[in-house]
N, C-alpha and C positions, 0 to 999 in steps of 0.2 A: 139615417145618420147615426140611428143610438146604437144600431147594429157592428159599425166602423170600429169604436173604441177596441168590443170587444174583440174582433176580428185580430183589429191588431197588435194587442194585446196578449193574442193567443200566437200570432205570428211570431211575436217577437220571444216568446218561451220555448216554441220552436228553434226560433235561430239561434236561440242561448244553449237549448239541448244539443240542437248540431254541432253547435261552436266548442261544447266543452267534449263529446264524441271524437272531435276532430284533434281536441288537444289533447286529450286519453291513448289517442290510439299516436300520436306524435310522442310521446313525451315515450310510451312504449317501444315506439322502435330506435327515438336519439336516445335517450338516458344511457339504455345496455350499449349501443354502440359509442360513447361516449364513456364510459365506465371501461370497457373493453381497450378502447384506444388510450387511457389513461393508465390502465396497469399493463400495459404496454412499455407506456412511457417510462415507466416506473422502473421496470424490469430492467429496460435498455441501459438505464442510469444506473442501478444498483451493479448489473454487469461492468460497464464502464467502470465505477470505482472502485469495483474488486480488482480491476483490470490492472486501474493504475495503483492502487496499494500492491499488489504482484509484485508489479515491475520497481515499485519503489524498494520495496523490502527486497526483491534479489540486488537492488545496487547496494542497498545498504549492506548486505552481506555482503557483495563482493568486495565492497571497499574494507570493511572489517578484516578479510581473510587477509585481505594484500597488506594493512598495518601490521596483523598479526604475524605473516611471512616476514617483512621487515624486519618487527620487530627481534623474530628468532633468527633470522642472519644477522642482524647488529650482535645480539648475544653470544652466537657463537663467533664472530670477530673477534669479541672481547676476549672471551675466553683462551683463543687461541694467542691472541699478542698475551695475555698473563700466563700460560703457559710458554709461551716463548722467552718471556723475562726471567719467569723463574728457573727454565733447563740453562739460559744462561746466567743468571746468579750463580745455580748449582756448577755449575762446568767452571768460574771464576773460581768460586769455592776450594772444588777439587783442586784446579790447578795452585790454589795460594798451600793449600794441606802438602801439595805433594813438593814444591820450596823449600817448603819448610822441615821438611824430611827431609831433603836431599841438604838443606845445610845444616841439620841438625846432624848428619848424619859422616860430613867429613872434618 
């Protein structure tokens, strides 16, 4: 019976060496694949949000270019009605100058 303790005893250092053997050579092949499959994950996602900042900044540009177009057809709009008023100011102009010679002139 004195024999038993140590017996099992020794068993049980045994199955404590197997047990952490078992969790050495586990932990070695989840970890890396576990680590692996997380810069994975990583990766996926970093691409994702390159993806969508891409697509956001070409809308942003494009909607910029098209206020900017707007913006320079309104301007040459403008431009063209204040050239239109001012060749007809000038044509008023002329025609009151040239009245005014013609009764100045009988």
């Amino acid at each position: 019976d004195d024999m038993a303790v140590p017996a099992t005893a020794e068993a049980a250092h045994v199955a404590v060496a197997q047990a952490e053997t078992v969790l050495t050579a586990v932990r070695k092949a989840v970890v890396p694949q576990a680590d692996q499959q997380l810069q994975r994950a990583q990766e996926s996602h970093r691409k994702e949000v390159d993806r969508v900042a891409e697509k956001a900044r070409k809308e942003a540009e494009a909607a910029m270019t098209a206020k900017l177009q707007e913006a320079q057809e309104q301007l040459q709009e403008e431009k063209r009605a204040r050239m239109r008023e001012a060749e007809l100011r000038l044509d008023k102009a002329i025609t009151e100058r040239m009245e005014e010679t013609k009764t100045r002139l009988r």
